[in-house]
C-alpha positions as semicolon CSV with decimal commas, in nm:
position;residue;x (nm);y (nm);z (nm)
1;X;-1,400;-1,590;-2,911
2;X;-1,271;-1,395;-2,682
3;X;-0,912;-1,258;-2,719
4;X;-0,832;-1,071;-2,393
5;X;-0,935;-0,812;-2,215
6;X;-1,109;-0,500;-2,421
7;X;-1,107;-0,712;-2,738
8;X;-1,397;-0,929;-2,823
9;X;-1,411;-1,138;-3,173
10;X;-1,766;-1,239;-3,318
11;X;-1,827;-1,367;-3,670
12;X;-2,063;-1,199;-3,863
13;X;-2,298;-1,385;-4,053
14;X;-2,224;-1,438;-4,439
15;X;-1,858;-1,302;-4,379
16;X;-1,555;-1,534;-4,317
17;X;-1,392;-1,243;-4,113
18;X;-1,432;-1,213;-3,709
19;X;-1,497;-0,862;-3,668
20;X;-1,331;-0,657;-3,388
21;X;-1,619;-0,556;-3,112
22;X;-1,438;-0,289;-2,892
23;X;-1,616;-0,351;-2,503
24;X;-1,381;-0,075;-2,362
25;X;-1,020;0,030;-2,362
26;X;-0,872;-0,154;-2,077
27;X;-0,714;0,040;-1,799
28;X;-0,392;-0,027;-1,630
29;X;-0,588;-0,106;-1,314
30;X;-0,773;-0,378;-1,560
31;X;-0,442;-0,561;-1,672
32;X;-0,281;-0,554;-1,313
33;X;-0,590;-0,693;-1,156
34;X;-0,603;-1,010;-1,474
35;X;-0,265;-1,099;-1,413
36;X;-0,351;-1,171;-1,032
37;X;-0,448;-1,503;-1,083
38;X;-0,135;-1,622;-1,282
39;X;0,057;-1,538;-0,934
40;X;-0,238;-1,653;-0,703
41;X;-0,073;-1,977;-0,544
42;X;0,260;-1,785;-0,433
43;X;0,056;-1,494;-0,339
44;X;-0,183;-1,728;-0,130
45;X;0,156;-1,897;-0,011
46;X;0,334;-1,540;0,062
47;X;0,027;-1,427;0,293
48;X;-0,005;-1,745;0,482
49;X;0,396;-1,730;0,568
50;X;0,310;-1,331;0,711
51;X;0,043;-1,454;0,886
52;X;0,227;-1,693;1,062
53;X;0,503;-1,435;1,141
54;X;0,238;-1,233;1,255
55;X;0,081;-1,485;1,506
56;X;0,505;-1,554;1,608
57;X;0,529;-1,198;1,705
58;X;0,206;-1,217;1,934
59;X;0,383;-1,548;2,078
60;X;0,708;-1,343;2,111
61;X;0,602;-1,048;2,276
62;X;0,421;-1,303;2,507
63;X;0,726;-1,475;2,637
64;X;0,902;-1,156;2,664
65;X;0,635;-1,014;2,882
66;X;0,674;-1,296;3,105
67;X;1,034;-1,336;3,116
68;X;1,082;-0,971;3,214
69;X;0,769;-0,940;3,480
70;X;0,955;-1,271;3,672
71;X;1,276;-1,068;3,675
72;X;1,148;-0,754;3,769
73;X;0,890;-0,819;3,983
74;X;0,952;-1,191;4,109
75;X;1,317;-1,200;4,135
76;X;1,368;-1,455;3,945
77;X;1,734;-1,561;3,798
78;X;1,817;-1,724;3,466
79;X;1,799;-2,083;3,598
80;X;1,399;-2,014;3,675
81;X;1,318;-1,788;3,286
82;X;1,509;-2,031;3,124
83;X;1,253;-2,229;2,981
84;X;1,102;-1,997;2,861
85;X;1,440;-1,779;2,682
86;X;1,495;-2,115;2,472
87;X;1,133;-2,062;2,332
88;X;1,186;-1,709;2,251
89;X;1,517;-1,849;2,075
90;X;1,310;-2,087;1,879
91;X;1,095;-1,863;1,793
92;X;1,375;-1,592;1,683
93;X;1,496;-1,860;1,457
94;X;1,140;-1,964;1,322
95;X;1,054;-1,580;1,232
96;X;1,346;-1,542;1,033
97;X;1,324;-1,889;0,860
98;X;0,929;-1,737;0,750
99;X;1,050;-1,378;0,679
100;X;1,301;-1,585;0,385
101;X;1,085;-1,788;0,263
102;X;0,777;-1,509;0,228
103;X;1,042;-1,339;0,021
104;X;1,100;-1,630;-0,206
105;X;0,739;-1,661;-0,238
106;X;0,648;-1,295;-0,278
107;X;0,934;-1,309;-0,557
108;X;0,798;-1,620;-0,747
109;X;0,485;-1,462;-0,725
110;X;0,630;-1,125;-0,924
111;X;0,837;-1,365;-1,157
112;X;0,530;-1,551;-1,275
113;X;0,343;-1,255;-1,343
114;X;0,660;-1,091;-1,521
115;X;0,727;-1,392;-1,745
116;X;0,401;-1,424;-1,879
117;X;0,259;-1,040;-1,947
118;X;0,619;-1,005;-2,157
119;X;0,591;-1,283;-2,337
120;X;0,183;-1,169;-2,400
121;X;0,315;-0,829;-2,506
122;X;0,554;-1,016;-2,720
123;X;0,303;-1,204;-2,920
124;X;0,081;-0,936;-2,931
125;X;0,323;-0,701;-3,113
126;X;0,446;-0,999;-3,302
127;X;0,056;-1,040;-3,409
128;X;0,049;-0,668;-3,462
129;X;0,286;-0,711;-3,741
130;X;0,547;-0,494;-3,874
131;X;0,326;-0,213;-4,042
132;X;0,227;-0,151;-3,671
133;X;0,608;-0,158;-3,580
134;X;0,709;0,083;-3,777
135;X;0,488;0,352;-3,638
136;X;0,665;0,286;-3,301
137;X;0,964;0,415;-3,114
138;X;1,199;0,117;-3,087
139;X;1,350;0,264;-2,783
140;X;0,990;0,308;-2,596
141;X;0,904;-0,066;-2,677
142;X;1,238;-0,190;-2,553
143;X;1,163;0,021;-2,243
144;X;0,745;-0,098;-2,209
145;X;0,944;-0,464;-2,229
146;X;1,212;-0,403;-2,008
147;X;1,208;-0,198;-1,717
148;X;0,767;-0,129;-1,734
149;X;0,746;-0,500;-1,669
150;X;1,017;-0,489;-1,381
151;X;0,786;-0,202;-1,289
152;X;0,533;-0,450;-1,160
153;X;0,782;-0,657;-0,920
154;X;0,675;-0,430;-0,551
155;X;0,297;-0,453;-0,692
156;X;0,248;-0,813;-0,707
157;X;0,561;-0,884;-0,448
158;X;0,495;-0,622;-0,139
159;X;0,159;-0,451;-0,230
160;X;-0,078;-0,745;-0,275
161;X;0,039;-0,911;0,051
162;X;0,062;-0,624;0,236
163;X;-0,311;-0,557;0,151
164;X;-0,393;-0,903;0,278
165;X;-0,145;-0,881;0,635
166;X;-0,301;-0,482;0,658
167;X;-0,642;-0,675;0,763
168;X;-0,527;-0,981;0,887
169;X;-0,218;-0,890;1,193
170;X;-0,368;-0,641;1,292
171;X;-0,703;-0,785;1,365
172;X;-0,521;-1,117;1,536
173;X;-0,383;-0,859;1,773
174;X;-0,716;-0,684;1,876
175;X;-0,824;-0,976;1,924
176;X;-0,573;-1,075;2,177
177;X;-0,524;-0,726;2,323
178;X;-0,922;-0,655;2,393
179;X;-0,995;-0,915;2,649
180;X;-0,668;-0,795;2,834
181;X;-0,728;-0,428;2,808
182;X;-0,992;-0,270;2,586
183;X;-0,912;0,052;2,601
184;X;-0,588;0,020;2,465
185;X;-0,774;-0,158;2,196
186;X;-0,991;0,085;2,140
187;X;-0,752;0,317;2,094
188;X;-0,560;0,111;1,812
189;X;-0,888;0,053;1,669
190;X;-0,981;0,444;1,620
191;X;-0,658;0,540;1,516
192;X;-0,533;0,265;1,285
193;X;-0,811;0,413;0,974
194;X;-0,589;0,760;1,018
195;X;-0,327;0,582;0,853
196;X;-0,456;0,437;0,555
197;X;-0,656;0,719;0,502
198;X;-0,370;0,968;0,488
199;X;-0,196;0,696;0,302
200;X;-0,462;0,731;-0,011
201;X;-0,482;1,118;-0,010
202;X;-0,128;1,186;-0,054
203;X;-0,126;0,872;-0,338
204;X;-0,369;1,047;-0,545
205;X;-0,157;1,313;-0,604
206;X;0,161;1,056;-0,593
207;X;0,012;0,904;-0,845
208;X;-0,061;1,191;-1,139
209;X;0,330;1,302;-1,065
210;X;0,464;0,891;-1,099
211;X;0,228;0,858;-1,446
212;X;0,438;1,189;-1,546
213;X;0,759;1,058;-1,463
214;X;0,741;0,720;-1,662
215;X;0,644;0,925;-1,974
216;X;0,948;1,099;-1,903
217;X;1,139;0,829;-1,880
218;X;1,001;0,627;-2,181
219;X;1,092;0,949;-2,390
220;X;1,410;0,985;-2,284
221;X;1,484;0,595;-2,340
222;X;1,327;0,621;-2,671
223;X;1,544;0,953;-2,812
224;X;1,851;0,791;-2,640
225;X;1,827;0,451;-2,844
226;X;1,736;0,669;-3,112
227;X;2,058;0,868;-3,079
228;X;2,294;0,562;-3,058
229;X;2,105;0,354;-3,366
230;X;2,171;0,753;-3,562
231;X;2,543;0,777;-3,372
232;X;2,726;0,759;-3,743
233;X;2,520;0,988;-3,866
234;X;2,560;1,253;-3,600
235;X;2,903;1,222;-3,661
236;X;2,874;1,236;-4,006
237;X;2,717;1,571;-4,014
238;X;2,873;1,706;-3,674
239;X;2,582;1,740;-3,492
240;X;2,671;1,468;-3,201
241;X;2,735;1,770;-2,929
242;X;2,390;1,916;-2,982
243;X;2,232;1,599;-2,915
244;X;2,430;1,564;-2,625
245;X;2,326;1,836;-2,479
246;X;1,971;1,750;-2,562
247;X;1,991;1,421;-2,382
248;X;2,172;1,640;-2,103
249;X;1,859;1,878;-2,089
250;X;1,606;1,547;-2,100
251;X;1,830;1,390;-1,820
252;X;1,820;1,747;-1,587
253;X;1,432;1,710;-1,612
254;X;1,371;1,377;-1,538
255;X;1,608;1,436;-1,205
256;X;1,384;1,704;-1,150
257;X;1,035;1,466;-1,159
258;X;1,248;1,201;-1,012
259;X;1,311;1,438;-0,679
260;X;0,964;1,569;-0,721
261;X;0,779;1,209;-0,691
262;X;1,127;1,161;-0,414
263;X;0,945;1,452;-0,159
264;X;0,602;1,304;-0,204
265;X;0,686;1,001;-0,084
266;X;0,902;1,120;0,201
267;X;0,623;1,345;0,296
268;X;0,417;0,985;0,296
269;X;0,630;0,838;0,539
270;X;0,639;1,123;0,766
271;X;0,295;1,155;0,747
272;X;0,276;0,745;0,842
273;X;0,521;0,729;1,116
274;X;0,364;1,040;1,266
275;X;0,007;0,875;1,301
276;X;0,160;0,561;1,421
277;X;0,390;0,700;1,682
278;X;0,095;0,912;1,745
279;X;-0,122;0,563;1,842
280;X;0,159;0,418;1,970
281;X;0,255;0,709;2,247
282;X;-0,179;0,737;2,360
283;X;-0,098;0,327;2,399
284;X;0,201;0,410;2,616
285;X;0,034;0,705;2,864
286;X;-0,291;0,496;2,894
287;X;-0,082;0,194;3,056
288;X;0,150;0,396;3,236
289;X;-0,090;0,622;3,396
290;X;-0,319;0,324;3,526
291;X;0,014;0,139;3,646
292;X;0,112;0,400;3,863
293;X;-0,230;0,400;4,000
294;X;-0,351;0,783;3,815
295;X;-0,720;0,853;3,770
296;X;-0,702;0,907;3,342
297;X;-0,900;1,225;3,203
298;X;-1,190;0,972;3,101
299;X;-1,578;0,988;3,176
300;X;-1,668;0,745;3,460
301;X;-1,878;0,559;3,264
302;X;-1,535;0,427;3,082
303;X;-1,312;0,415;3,381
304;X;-1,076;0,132;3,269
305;X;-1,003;-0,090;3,412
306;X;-0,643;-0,127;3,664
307;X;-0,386;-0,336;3,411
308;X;-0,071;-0,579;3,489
309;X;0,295;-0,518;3,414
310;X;0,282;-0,833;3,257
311;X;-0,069;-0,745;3,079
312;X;0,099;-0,376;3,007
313;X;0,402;-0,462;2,894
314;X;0,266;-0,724;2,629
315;X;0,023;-0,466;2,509
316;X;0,313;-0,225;2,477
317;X;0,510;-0,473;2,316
318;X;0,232;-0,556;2,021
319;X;0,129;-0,186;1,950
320;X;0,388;-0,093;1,763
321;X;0,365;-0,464;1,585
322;X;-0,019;-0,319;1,493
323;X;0,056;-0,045;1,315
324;X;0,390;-0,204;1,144
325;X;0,155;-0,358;0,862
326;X;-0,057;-0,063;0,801
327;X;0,350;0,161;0,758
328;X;0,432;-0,145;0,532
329;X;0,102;-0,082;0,332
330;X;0,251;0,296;0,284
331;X;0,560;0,228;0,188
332;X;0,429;-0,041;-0,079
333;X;0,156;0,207;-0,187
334;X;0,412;0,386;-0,419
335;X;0,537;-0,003;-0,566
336;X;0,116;0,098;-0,657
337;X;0,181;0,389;-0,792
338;X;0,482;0,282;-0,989
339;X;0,279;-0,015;-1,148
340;X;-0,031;0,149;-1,219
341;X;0,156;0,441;-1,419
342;X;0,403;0,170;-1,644
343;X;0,103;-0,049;-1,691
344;X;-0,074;0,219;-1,847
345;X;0,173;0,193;-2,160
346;X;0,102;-0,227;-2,209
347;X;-0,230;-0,223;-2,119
348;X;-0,248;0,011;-2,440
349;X;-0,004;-0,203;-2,659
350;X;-0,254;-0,510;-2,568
351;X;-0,553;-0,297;-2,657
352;X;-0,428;-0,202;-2,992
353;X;-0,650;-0,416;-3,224
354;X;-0,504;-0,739;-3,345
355;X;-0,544;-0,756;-3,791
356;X;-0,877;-0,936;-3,892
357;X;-0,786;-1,298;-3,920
358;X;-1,044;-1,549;-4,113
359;X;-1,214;-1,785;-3,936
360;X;-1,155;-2,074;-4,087
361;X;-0,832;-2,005;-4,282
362;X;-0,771;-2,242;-4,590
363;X;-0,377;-2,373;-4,604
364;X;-0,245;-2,376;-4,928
365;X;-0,223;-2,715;-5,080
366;X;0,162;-2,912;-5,091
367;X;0,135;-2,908;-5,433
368;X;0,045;-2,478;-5,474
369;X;0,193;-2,360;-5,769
370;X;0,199;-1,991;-5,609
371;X;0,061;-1,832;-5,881
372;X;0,007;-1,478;-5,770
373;X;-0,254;-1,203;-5,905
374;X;-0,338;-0,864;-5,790
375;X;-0,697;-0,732;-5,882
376;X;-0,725;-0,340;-5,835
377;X;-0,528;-0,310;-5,566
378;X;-0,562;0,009;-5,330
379;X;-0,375;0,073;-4,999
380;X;-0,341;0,400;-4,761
381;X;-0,148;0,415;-4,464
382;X;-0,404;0,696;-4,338
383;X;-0,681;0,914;-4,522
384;X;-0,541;1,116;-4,762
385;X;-0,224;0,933;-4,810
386;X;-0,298;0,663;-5,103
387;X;0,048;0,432;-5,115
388;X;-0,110;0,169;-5,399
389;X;-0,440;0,336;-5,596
390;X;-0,533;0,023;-5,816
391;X;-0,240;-0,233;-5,874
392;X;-0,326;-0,487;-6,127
393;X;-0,013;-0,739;-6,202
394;X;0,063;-1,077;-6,197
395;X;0,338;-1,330;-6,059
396;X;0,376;-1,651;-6,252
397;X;0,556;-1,948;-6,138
398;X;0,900;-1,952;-6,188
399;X;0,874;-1,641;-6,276
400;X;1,129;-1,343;-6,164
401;X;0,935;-0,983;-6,141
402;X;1,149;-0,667;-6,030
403;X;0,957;-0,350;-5,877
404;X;1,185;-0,041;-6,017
405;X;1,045;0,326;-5,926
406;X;1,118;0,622;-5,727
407;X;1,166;0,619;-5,381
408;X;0,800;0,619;-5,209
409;X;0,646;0,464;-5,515
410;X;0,500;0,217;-5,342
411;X;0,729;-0,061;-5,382
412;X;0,769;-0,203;-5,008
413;X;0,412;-0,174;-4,960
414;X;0,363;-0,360;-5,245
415;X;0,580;-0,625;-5,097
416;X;0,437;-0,562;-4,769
417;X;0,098;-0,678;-4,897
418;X;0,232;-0,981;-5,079
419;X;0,361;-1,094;-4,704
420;X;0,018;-1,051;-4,510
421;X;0,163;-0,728;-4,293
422;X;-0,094;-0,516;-4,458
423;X;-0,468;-0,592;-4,565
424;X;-0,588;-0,406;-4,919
425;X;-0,782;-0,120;-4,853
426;X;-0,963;-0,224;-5,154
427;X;-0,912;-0,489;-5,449
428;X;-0,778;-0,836;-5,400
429;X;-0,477;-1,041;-5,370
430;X;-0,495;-1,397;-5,554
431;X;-0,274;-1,720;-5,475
432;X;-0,368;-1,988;-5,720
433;X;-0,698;-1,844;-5,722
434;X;-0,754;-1,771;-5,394
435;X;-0,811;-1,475;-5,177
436;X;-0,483;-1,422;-4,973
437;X;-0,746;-1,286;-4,703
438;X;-0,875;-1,613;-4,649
439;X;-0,533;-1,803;-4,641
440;X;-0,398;-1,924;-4,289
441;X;-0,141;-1,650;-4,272
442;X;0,096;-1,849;-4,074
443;X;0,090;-2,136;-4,369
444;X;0,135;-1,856;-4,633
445;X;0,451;-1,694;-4,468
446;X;0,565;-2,041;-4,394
447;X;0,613;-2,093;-4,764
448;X;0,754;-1,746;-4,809
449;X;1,119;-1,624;-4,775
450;X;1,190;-1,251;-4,726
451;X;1,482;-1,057;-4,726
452;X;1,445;-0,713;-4,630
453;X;1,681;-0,425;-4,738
454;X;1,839;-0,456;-4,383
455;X;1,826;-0,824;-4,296
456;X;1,824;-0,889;-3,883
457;X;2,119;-1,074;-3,729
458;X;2,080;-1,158;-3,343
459;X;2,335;-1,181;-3,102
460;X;2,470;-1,565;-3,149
461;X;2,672;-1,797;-3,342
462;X;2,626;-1,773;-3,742
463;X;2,515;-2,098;-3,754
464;X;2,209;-2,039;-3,586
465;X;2,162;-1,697;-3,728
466;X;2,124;-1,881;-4,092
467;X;1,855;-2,177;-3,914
468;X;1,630;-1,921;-3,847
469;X;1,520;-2,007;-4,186
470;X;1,478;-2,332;-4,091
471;X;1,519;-2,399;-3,722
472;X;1,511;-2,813;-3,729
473;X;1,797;-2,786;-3,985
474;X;2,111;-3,030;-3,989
475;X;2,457;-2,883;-4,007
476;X;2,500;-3,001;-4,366
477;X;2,236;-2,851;-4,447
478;X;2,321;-2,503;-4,269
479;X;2,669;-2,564;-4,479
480;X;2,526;-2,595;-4,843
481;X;2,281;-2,311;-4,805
482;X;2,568;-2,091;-4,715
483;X;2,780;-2,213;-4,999
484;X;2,490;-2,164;-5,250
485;X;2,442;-1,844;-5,079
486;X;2,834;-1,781;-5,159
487;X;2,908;-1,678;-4,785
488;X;3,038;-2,039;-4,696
489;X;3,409;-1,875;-4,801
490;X;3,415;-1,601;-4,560
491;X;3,218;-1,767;-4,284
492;X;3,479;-2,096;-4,317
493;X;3,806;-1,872;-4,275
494;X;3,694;-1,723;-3,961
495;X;3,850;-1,844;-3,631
496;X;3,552;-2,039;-3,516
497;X;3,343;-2,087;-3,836
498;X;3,006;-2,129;-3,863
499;X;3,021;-2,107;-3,462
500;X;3,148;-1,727;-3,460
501;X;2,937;-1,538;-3,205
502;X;2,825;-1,224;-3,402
503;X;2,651;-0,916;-3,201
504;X;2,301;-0,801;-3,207
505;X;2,247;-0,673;-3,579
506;X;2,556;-0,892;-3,695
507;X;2,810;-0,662;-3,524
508;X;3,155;-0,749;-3,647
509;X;3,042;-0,863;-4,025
510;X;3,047;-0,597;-4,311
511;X;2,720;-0,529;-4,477
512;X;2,760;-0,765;-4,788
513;X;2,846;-1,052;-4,509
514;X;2,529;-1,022;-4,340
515;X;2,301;-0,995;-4,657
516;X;2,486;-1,336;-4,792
517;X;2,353;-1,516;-4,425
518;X;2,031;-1,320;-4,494
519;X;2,022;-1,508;-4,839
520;X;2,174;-1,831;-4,667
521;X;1,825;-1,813;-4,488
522;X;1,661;-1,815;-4,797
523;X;1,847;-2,108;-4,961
524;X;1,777;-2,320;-4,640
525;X;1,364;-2,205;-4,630
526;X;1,396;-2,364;-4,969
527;X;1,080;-2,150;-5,046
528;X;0,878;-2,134;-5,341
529;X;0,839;-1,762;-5,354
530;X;1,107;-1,472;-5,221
531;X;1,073;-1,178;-5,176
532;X;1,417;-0,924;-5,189
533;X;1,363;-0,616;-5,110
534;X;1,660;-0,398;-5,209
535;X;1,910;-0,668;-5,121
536;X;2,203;-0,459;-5,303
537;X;2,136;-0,159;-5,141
538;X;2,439;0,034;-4,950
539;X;2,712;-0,251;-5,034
540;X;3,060;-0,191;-5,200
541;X;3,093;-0,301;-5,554
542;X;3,273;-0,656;-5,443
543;X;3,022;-0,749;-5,183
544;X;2,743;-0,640;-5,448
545;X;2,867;-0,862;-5,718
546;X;2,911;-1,178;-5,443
547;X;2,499;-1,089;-5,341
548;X;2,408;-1,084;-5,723
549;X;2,570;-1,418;-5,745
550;X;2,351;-1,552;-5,455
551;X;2,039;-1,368;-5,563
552;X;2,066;-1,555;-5,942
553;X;2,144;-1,877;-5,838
554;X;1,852;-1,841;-5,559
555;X;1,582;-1,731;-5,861
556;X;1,679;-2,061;-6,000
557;X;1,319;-2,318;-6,018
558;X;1,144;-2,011;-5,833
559;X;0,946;-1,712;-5,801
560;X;1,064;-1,408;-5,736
561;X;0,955;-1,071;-5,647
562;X;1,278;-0,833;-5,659
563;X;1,247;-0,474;-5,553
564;X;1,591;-0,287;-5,698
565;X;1,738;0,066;-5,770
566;X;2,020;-0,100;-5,969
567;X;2,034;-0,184;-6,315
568;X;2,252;-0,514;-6,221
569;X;1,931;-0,634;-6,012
570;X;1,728;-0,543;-6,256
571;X;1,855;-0,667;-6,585
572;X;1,789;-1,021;-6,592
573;X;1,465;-1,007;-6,501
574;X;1,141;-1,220;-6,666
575;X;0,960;-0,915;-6,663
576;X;1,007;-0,521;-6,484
577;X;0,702;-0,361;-6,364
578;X;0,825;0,024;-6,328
579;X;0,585;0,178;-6,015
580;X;0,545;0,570;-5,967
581;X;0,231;0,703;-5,760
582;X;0,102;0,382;-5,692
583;X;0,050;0,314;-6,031
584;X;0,216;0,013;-6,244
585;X;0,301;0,268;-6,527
586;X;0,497;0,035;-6,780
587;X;0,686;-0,299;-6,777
588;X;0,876;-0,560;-6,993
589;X;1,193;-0,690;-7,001
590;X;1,472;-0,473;-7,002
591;X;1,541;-0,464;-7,377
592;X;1,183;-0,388;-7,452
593;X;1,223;-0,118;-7,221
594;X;1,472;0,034;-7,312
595;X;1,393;0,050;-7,692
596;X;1,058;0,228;-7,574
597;X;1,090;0,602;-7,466
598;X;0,942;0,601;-7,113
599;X;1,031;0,613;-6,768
600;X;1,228;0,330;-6,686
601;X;1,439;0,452;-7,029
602;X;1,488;0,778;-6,876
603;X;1,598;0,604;-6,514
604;X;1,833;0,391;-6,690
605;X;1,995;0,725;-6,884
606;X;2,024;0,859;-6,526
607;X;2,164;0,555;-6,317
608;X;2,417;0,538;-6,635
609;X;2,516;0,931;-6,579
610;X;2,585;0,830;-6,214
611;X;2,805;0,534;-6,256
């Protein structure tokens, strides 16, 4: 099955897993060239429109030729020219109707291609998972998303069609110049490869200074997102002027590569123009010499033959038209450049390696009980760094399990595991007696609910920020899981209710607010299993006792995985399972704990201390 470029999937035999078969990292050159064909009907469309333009301009300068040889030479007033000046009108009109609607075109094109790499990139992070998230800058992904993909608009909107019009204009005017005069045609023929050639040996070098740049720049969007998610902080501890001046220092050097990759590319266009007025000028002495009847510095073998004012002129007219395309080509080189270098970051997002999937994953039955059992569990995040080293425990219906331990324990990961972000290293992970590995993933967190120690609000109304636990939801149903959830209070006394816009992380709602419309999710998933994950954490004592409300009347008929640093999660709990080194060390209830001198007796002597 094949999964994209650089990834291939093949089932081994005897093994229920498709096993990643790397064929080769793909290159940014690689993903711009397999996105071509999701654009190739404007782009077909786009050229086709230029072409036309191009064969208008040939018309044009044909008209114009003849209009001004009758007046110059033939006396002839505006009665006699004038049809041919409503023509040239026409086709004034017509050029500019086709120069629109090749930008609409050229624009689509880009748009296609936009839409569907970010929403590729999208899944394929999604499918990455969160473990994978984690080890990323937040502020380079929003920039890979954002402005890398916007990166690709001159590629696939000026570049590719000005590859296609480079050939094709130019060549429709040799072929109507050479039968009139070929040695002006020879001469756009000889020098019209000087350009293009030029063009590519200053881009090589364009191009290692543009792939520089956009590193730059993804840094510097990274540590500045970083800086305003940390702003309290800084502030907290005084430090917000030195990182001020550190963005200040990050900013002075990417105005430096930004003026650096700024002379290149004016050094390109001088370098361009000069060539073409170059061709253009040899065009222009050739015809002038032979219309004023001069012998040119030519063997006689290739004396040229004697030209027209009208055949001149029109040459004249269309040389500079000839080289226009292969200028274009330069300018739209660097829109090249500029793609190639922020293509380089997605193409290796989309070549990170997607999490072994089964394949043919088994959903869970309606009727699952969700009986959970971990066999000798081990888990590292990288060699050297065990986070789990052989968790045996068990979840039993209805049953409510809290994780208690130091910080680094291993708790999340345990719960990270549970959820399908992370595959055991080694050992097993049972749900009513079957391997979690083979489960259809999608089924399994389906059936889940999860909320994590900082639960996500997006920018919109509340109402829809609680259906994103279920998104076909009724309003009365949005309603009673927020009163179970005991939010339906403070949501119901605000101006607008459950339609209050909130801002992106739930701006304007304390912390306790948002973990009740966290747990509001819950309620409406209506899941068999949750899984909290410090849902206490950071809140005041009135907003904790409202949560601890919600939490006990959610572990009602379910099962529950709690992880908790506070005796008040922790207390009336089935059974505690106390976690240091990635061991399960002791658990019981908390009376049975307590009586026995271990470490969750000695945590509880300390939280008490604190308090």
């Amino acid at each position: 099955m094949d999964l994209g470029p650089g990834l291939l999937y093949t089932p081994p035999r005897g093994i229920p897993f498709l096993t990643p078969v790397v064929r080769h990292p793909m290159s940014a050159r690689d993903l711009l060239k397999a996105q071509k064909s999701l654009a190739a009907r404007w782009l077909g469309l786009t050229v086709a429109l230029g072409l036309g333009g191009g064969v208008l301009i040939i018309l044009q300068a044909w008209l114009l030729a003849h209009v001004i040889d009758a007046v110059v030479f033939a006396g002839a007033g505006l009665t006699a020219v004038a049809p041919w000046l409503w023509p040239l009108l026409g086709i004034f009109l017509l050029r500019a109707g086709i120069s629109w609607a090749g930008e609409q075109t050229a624009f689509r094109a880009a748009g296609a291609v936009k839409l569907a790499l970010r929403d590729r990139v999208v899944r394929h992070m999604q499918a990455l998972g969160p473990a994978w998230l984690a080890g990323q800058r937040s502020g380079a992904l929003s920039e890979d998303l954002t402005r890398g993909i916007d990166g690709l608009q001159d590629y696939y909107a000026r570049f590719l069609p000005a590859m296609s019009l480079t050939m094709l204009i130019p060549l429709a005017i040799l072929l109507v110049v050479m039968p009139l005069d070929w040695l002006s045609g020879l001469v756009m023929l000889f020098t019209a490869p000087l350009i293009p050639f030029f063009m590519i040996l200053i881009g090589q070098s364009v191009e290692s200074v543009n792939q520089r740049q956009w590193k730059q720049l993804a840094r510097m969007g990274a540590h500045f997102l970083d800086v305003i998610q940390g702003l309290t902080t800084l502030k907290l501890f005084n430090a917000s002027r030195r990182e001020a001046a550190v963005i200040a220092r990050i900013s002075d050097d990417y105005r430096h590569s930004t003026m650096q990759v700024l002379r290149l590319a004016f050094l390109t266009s001088a370098v361009l123009e000069f060539f073409s007025t170059l061709g253009i000028a040899i065009v222009a002495v050739f015809i002038g010499f032979r219309l004023y009847h001069l012998d040119l510095p030519v063997p006689d073998m290739l004396t040229p033959p004697q030209v027209s004012f009208f055949a001149g002129f029109f040459v004249l007219l269309l040389a500079p038209e000839f080289y226009l395309p292969l200028r274009s080509l330069g300018t739209h080189y660097h829109g090249r450049m500029e793609a190639i270098a922020a293509a380089e970051r997605l193409a290796a997002i989309l070549d990170t390696p997607l999490p072994e999937r089964p394949s043919a994953p088994a959903p869970l039955p309606p009727d699952a009980r969700f009986a959970v059992q971990f066999e000798d569990v081990h888990f590292r995040y990288e060699a050297g760094r065990e986070a789990l080293a052989g968790v045996s425990l068990r979840i039993a219906p209805r049953e409510r399990i809290a994780l208690v331990g130091p910080s680094g324990a291993g708790k999340t990961t345990l719960a990270s595991l549970l959820l399908g972000f992370v595959r055991p290293t080694r050992g097993r992970i049972l749900v009513d007696g079957q391997d979690l590995n083979h489960l259809d993933l999608d089924d399994w967190r389906r059936r889940l609910a999860w909320v994590p120690q900082s639960p996500r609000l997006f920018a919109g109304s509340i109402r829809d920020n609680i259906r994103l636990g279920q998104p076909d939801a009724d309003d009365a149903a949005v309603r009673a899981a927020a009163e179970r959830a005991f939010a339906a209070e403070f949501i119901e006394a605000l101006p607008n209710g459950y339609d209050t816009e909130v801002g992106e992380r739930g701006a304007g709602l304390s912390g306790g607010q948002i973990q009740r419309i966290a747990l509001a999710r819950a309620f409406l998933r209506d899941a068999r299993l949750v899984v909290l994950d410090e849902a206490t954490a950071s809140l005041d004592p009135a907003s904790e006792a409202a949560v601890q409300r919600a939490v006990d009347a959610l572990a009602v008929g379910r099962s529950m995985l709690v992880i908790a640093h506070r005796l008040a999660t922790v207390r009336d709990a089935d059974r505690i399972l106390v976690i240091d080194g990635g061991r399960v060390v002791e658990q019981g209830d908390h009376a049975t704990l307590t009586a026995r001198d271990g470490p969750y007796r000695r945590m509880v002597r300390l939280l008490e201390a604190a308090a």
